[in-house]
C-alpha angles and dihedrals in degrees: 000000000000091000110132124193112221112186098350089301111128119197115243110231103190122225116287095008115134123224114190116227093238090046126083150215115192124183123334096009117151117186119189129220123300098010117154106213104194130213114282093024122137126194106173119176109180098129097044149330126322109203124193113189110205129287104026136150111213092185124212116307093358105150113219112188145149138237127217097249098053141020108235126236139191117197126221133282083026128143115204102195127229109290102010119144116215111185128175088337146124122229111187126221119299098008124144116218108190137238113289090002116149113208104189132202125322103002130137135202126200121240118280094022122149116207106201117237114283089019126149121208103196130222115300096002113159115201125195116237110277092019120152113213131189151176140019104314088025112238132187107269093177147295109297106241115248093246085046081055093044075055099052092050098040091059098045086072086087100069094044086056089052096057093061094037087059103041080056104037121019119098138158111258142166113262119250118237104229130015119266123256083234101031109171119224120244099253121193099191097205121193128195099266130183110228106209079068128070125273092226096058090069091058101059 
């Protein structure tokens, strides 16, 4: 597992959360319950703390670091997209950082916020909770709606499921050379989900 101790400090994986082998967790890393950690993704916590909450989806190559002024946290129910970069920050519950976003130290973002794709948010921003922000500096667009919201936590079913689909069923395996005459189709079967509740609780 690509877990790595700096100076006697382990990171903390929670229970049914998935790690993918090409993914890492350096230093004072703490990951909550039912996380999913995709390839390519780095959370290195050497200057300070790293916190998870649980439920996340830290999507592939996302970069998740400190700074030395503040720990960084990401609260739960959040998706931080494929190649987002969170540093010295706090993302509040349910919030959906896009793809390639790059959220800077000391922000904070209120609970339930979605930063468009490409977005910056600059240094010390501070974000009211569903707010959409946008562009290079990010700026407030508007209030997301509450059935945007309904929306926002419905799909990110998907992810949760993931997690748990991955933890049961991906393995590394050798390619075929040619495509089978049945070949099933990849199938995440998503339910509306509340997350304040536990994913697992979706699957008894």
């Amino acid at each position: 597992m690509p877990c790595y101790e700096f100076q006697g400090v382990r990171p903390v994986l929670g229970p049914g959360s998935y790690l993918h082998p090409l993914a890492s967790l350096i230093g004072d890393v703490i990951v909550g319950p039912g996380c999913y950690i995709g390839p390519g993704a780095s959370l290195r916590a050497d200057f300070g703390r790293i916190i998870v909450e649980p439920d996340c989806s830290i999507q592939d190559n996302a970069t998740v670091h400190v700074s030395t002024e503040r720990d960084t946290v990401i609260g739960r129910g959040a998706t931080i997209a494929h190649g987002a970069v969170i540093h010295g920050c706090e993302i509040g519950e349910n919030c959906l950082v896009g793809i390639n976003s790059v959220v800077l130290d000391s922000a904070v973002l209120g609970a339930e916020c979605l930063i468009a794709a490409m977005s910056l948010v600059p240094h010390g921003m501070t974000a009211k909770a569903r707010s959409l922000l946008m562009g290079v500096p990010a700026q407030l667009v508007r209030t997301l709606s509450p059935e945007e919201i309904s929306w926002r936590n419905d799909g990110n079913g998907d992810y949760q499921r993931l997690t748990f689909e991955a933890l049961s069923s991906l393995r590394e395996t050798d390619p075929l050379s040619q495509v089978e005459a049945d070949r099933k189709r990849t199938r995440i079967a998503a339910q509306p989900v509340e997350l304040a509740s536990s994913p697992r609780d979706q699957l008894s």
